[in-house]
C-alpha positions as CSV (number, residue, x, y, z in Angstrom):
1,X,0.0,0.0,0.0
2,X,3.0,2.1,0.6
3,X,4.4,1.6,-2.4
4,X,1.1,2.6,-4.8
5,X,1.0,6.2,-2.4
6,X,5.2,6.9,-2.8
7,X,4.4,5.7,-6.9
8,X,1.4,7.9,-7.2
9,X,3.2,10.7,-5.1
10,X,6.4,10.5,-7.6
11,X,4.4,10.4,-10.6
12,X,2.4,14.2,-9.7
13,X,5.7,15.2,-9.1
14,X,7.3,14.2,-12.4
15,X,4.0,15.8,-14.0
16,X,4.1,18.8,-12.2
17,X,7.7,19.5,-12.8
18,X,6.9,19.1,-16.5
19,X,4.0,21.7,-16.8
20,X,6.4,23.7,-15.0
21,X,9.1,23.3,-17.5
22,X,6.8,23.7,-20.7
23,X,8.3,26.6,-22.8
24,X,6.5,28.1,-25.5
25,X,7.5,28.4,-28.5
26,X,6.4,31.1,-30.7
27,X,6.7,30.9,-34.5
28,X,6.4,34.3,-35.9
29,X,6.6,38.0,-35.0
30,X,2.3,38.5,-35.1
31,X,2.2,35.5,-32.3
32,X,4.8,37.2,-30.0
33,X,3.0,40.3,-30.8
34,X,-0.8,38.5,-29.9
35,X,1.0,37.1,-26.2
36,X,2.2,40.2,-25.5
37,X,-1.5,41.7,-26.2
38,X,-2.7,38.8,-23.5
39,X,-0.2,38.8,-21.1
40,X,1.3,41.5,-20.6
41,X,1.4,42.6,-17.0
42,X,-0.9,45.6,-17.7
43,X,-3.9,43.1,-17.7
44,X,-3.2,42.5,-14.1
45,X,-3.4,45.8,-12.9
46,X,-6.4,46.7,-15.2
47,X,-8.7,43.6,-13.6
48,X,-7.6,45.0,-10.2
49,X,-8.4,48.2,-10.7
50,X,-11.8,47.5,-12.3
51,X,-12.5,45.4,-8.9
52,X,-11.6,48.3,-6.9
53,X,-13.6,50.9,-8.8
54,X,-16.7,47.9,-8.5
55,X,-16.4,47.9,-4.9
56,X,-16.5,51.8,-5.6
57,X,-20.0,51.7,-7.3
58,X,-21.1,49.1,-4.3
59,X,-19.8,51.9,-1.5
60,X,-21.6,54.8,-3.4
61,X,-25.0,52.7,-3.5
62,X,-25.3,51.8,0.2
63,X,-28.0,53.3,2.4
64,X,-28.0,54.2,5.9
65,X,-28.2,51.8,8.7
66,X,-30.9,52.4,11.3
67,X,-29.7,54.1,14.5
68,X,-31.2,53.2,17.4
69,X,-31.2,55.6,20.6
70,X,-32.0,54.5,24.5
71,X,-31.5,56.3,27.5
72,X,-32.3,55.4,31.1
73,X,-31.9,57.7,34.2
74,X,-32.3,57.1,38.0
75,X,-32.8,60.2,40.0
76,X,-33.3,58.3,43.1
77,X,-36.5,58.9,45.4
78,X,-38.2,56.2,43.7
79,X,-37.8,58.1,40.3
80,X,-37.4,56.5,37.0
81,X,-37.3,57.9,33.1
82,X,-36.4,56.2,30.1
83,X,-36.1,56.6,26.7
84,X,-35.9,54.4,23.2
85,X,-35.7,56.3,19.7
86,X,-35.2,54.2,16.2
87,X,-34.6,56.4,13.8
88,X,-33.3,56.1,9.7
89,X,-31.9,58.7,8.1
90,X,-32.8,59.6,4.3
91,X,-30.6,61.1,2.2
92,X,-32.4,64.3,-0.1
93,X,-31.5,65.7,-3.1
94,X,-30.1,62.5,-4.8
95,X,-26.9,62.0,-3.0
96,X,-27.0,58.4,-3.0
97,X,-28.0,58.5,-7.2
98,X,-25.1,61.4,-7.8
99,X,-22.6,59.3,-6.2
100,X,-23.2,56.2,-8.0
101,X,-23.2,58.0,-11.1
102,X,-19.8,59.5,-9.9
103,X,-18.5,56.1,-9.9
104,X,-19.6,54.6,-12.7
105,X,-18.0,57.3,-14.5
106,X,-14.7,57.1,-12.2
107,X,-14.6,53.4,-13.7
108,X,-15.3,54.1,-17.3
109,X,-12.3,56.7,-16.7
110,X,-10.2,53.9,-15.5
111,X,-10.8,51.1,-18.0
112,X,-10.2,53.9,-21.2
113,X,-7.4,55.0,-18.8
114,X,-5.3,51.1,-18.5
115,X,-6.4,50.7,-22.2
116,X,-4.3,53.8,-22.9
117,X,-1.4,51.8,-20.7
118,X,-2.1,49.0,-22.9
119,X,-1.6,50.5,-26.1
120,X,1.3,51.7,-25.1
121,X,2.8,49.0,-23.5
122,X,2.3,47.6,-27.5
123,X,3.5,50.6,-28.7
124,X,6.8,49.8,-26.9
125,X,7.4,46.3,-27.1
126,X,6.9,46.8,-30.8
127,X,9.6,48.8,-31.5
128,X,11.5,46.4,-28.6
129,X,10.7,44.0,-31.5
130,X,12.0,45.2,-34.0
131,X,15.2,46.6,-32.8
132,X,16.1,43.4,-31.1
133,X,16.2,42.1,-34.8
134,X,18.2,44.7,-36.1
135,X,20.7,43.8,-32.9
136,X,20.7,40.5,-34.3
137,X,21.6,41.4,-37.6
138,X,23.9,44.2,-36.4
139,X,26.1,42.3,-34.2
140,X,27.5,39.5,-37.1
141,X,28.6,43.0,-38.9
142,X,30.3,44.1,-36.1
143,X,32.3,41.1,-35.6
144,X,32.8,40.4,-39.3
145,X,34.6,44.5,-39.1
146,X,36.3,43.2,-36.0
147,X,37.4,39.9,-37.2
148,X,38.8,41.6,-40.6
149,X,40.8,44.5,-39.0
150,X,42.1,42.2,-36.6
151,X,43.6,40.1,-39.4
152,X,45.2,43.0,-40.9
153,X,46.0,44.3,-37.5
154,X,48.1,40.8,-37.1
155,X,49.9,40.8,-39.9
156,X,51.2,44.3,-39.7
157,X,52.1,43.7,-35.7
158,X,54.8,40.9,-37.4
159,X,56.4,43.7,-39.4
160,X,56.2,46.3,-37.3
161,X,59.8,47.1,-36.3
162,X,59.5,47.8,-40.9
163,X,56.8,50.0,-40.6
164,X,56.8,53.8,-41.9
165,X,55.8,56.8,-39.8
166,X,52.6,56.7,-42.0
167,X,52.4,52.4,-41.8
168,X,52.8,53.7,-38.2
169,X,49.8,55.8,-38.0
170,X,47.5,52.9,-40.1
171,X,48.4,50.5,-37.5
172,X,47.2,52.9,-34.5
173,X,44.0,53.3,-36.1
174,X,43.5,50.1,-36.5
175,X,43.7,49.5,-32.8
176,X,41.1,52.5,-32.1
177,X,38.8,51.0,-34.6
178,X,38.9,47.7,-33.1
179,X,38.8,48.7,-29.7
180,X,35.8,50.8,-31.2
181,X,34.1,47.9,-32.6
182,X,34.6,45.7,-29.2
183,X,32.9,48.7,-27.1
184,X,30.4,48.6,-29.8
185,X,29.8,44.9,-29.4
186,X,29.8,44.8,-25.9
187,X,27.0,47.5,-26.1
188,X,24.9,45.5,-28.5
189,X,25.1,42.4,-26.6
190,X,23.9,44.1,-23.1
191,X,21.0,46.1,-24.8
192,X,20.1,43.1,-26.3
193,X,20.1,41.1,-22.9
194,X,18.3,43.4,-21.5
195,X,15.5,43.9,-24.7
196,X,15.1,39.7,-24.6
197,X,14.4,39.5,-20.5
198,X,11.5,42.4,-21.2
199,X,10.0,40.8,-24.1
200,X,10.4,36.9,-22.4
201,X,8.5,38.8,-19.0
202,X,5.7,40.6,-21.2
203,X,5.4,37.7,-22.8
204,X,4.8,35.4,-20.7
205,X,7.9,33.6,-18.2
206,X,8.2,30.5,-20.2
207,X,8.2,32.2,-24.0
208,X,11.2,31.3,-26.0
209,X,12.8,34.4,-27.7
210,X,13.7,33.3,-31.2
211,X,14.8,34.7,-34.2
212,X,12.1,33.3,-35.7
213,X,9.7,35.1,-33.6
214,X,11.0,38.7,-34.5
215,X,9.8,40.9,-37.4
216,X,11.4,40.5,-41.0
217,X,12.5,43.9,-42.4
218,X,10.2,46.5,-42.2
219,X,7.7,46.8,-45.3
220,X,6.0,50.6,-46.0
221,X,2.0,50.5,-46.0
222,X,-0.2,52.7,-48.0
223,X,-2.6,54.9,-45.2
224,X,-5.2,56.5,-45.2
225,X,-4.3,59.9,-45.3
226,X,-7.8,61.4,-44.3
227,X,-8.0,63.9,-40.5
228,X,-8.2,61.9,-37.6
229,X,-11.2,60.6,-36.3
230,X,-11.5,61.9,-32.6
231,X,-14.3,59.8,-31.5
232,X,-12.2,56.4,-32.1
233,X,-8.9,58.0,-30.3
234,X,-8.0,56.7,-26.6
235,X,-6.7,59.6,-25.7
236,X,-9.7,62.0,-27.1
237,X,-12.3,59.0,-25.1
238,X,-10.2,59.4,-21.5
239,X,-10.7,63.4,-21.8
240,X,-14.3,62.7,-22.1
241,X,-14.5,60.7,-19.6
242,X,-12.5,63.1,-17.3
243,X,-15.0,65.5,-18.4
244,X,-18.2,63.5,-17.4
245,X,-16.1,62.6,-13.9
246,X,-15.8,66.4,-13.4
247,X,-19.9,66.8,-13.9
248,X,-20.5,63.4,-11.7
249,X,-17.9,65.5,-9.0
250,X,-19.9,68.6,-9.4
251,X,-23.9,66.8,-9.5
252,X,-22.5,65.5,-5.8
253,X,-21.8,68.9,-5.0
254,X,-25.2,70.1,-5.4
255,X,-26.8,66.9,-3.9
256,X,-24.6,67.6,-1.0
257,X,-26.3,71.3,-0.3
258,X,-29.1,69.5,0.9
259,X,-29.6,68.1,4.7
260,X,-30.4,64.3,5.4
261,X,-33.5,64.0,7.2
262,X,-33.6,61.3,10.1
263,X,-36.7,60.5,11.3
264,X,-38.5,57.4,13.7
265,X,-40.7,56.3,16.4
266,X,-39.8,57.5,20.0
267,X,-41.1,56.5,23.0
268,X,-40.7,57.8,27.0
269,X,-41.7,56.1,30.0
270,X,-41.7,57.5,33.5
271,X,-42.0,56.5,37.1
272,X,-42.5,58.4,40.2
273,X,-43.4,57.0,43.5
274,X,-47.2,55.0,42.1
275,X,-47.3,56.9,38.6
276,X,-46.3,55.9,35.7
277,X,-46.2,57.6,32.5
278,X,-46.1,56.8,28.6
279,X,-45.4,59.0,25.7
280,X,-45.3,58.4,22.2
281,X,-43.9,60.1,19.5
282,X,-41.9,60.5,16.3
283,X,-38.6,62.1,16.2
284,X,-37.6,64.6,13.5
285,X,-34.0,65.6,12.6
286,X,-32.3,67.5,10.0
287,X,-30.0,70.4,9.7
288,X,-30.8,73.8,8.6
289,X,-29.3,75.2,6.0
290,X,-28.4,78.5,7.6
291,X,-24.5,78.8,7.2
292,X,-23.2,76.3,4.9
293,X,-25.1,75.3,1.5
294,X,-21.5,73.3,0.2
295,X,-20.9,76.7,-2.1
296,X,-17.0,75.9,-1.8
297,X,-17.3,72.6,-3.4
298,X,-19.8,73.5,-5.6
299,X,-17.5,76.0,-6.8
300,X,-14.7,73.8,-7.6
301,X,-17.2,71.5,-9.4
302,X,-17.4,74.0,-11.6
303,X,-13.8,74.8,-11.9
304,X,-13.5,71.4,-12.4
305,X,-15.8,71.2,-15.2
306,X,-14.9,73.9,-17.1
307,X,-10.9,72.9,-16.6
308,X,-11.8,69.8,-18.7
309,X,-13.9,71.5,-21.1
310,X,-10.8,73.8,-22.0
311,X,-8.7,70.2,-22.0
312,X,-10.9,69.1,-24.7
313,X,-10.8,72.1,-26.8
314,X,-7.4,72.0,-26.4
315,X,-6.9,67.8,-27.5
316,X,-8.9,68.1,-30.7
317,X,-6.3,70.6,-31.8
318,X,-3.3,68.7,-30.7
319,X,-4.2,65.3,-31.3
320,X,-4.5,66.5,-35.2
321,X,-1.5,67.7,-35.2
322,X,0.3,65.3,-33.7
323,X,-1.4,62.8,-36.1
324,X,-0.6,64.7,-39.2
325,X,3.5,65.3,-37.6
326,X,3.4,61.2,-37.6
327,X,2.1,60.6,-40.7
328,X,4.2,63.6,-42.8
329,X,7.2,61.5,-40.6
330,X,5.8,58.2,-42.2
331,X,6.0,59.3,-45.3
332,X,9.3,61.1,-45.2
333,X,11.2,57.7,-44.1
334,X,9.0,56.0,-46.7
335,X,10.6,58.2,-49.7
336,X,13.9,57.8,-48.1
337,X,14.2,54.5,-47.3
338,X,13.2,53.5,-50.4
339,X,15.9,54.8,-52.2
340,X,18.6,53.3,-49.6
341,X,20.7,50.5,-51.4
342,X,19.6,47.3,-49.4
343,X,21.4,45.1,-47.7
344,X,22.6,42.6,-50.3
345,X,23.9,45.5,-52.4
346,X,26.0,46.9,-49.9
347,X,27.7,42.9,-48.7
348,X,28.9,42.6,-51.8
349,X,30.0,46.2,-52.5
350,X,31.9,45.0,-48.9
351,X,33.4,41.5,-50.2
352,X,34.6,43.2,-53.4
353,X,36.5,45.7,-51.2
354,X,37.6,42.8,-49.3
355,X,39.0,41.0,-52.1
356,X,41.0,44.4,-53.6
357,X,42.7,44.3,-50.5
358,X,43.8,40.9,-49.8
359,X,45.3,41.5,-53.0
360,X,46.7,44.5,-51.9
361,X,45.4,46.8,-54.2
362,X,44.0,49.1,-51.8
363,X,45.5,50.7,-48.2
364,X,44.7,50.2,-45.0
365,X,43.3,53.3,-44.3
366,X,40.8,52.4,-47.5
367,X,39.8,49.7,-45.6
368,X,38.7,51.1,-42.3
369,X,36.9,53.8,-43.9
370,X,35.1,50.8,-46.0
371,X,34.3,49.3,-42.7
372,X,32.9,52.4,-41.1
373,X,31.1,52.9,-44.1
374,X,29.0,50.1,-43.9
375,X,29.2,49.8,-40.2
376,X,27.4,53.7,-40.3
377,X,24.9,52.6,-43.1
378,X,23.1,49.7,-41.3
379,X,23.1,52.0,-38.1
380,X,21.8,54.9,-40.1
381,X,19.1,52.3,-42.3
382,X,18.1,50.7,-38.9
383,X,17.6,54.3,-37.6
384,X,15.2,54.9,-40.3
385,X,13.3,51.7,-40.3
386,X,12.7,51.7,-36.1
387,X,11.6,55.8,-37.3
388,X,9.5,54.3,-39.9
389,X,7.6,51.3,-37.4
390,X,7.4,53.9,-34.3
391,X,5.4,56.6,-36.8
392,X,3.2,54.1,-38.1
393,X,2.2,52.7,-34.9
394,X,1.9,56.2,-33.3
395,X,-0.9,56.8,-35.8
396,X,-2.6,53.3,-34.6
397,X,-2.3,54.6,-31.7
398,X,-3.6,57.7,-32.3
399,X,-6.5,56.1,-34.4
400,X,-7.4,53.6,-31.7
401,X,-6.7,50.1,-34.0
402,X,-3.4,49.2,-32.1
403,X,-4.7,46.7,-30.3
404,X,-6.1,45.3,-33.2
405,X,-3.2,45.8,-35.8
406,X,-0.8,43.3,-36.8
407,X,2.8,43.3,-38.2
């Protein structure tokens, strides 16, 4: 019997420890992108806060408990009075409705406000994309650079003591640009450390980041050109919804002007000496509005209100513009980049300068330049292609499809 539990025990363990161990494996760059979407961290903290702000609407929409009053007192000589008062207190000029309505809009305000955090956390891990491809690609050209000017380096240091002033000179650069190159790589290799741990963590602890996972080179899309639509915007919805907070704010303001009223039964009894008394009543209670009608926070309402009303104004101006700056961006890196020679021209542009100089056709200075050449050109063409992906996804953003796009 013994033996079936520590078999059955071993075998939940084995099974356990393999769930655990279960990587996944992503197989393009639009898969990555969709766990990302679903796992990302954001989610979390979104479904928290929505319980929170629930538990809001729940606090809003309670109602007084009854309050129950009782008094005895003993004045000796056989004298005796007591009292007993249940009374429930109403709240007038729709408090109890303002302040649910305040909270329904406080959550609407949150959930447009953690959408905003989503599409941003997109918007970033995007362009993390992206550039950890161009890393990828980058750092083979780096240590091809590295690898040739080391070779050349070599064979000068075994004639060095026959080297010119000039010869001299060549083979000092040729240590700065390799020591140049190994900073560079170094660099590369920690950004990209760093890029693979956020993207593995966003997307999930056990996702695998391959190469086959990341984008392929950046391919322009025709847009729409047409004004921005403010309605579908994020951004342009959570100013609304600020707005309608600031009138919920202000509606229980006004509701607040107005005194509860508390009433209820109340009864006395009595005793002195033989006699015994009973009264009956009902007991009234509310505050007169005499001093204080809640003008200070009525007046900030107000403020309030109007504050987001100039926000607005201000938004449907700015969000244009920055929507038309991102897509006169777009379409400046689109005209550019398409006239950039690609990458295969420029390798073997590079291996025909490689070959003139093994057979010593051209210097060594010739060939560092060549180096930094190309070194510069698939730093300045990444440059343009991360530009290119960040404005097109800024105007998804802007739009309100990023959640929805694809790469």
């Amino acid at each position: 019997m013994n033996t079936n539990r520590s078999s059955i025990v071993i075998l939940v363990m084995f099974l356990g420890l393999n769930t655990y161990g279960q990587t996944c494996r992503i197989s393009d760059a639009n898969e990555f992108l969709n766990k990302i979407k679903a796992n990302h961290q954001v989610n979390l903290m979104a479904k928290a806060n929505e319980e929170i702000l629930d538990g809001e609407i729940k606090s809003a929409n309670q109602v007084y408990n009854p309050e129950v009053e009782t008094e005895i007192v003993s004045a000796g000589n056989n004298k005796v009075s007591s009292m007993l008062k249940l009374t429930q207190t109403f709240e007038l000029g729709g408090k109890r409705d303002s302040r649910k309505a305040w909270a329904q809009r406080l959550k609407e305000l949150g959930r447009l406000e953690f959408k905003g955090e989503k599409e941003k956390a997109v918007l970033e891990n995007i362009l993390n994309l992206y550039r950890l491809r161009q890393i990828e690609e980058l750092i083979p050209v780096y240590q091809e650079s590295y690898g040739s000017l080391k070779k050349v380096y070599d064979k000068k240091s075994k004639i060095r003591k026959s080297l010119s002033p000039s010869q001299e000179v060549e083979y000092e650069t040729l240590s700065f640009a390799m020591d140049d190159y190994y900073m560079r790589l170094s660099e590369l290799k920690a950004e990209k450390a760093s890029i693979r741990v956020h993207l593995k963590l966003n997307a999930g602890k056990n996702c695998v980041v391959s190469k086959s996972a990341l984008p392929k080179l950046f391919k322009f899309k025709e847009l729409n050109l047409n004004l921005l639509e403010l309605k579908d915007s994020t951004g342009y919805k959570k100013r609304l919804a600020q707005l309608a907070v600031a009138k919920a704010e202000y509606d229980v303001a006004k509701s607040n002007a107005y005194s509860d009223l508390s009433v209820g039964p109340m009864y006395e009894y009595s005793k002195s000496d033989d006699e015994k008394e009973h009264a009956f009543g009902l007991s009234l209670t509310f505050d007169l509005p005499v001093f204080n009608t809640n003008d200070g926070a009525k007046a900030k309402g107000i403020a309030a209100v109007k504050k987001s009303e100039y926000q607005i104004r201000y938004d449907e101006l700015d969000l244009q513009i920055d929507h038309r700056n991102w897509v006169q961006k777009y379409q400046r890196y689109k005209s550019v980049y398409k006239k950039m020679a690609s990458q295969s021209v420029l390798e073997k542009k590079h291996k025909r300068i490689e070959k003139l100089f093994d057979r010593g056709v051209i210097s060594t200075s010739l060939i560092i330049e060549a180096h930094r050449q190309m070194v510069d050109f698939f730093t300045r063409r990444n440059d343009y292609e991360i530009g290119a992906v960040e404005a097109l996804w800024n105007i998804y953003l802007l739009r309100g499809t990023i959640l929805e796009e694809q790469i």
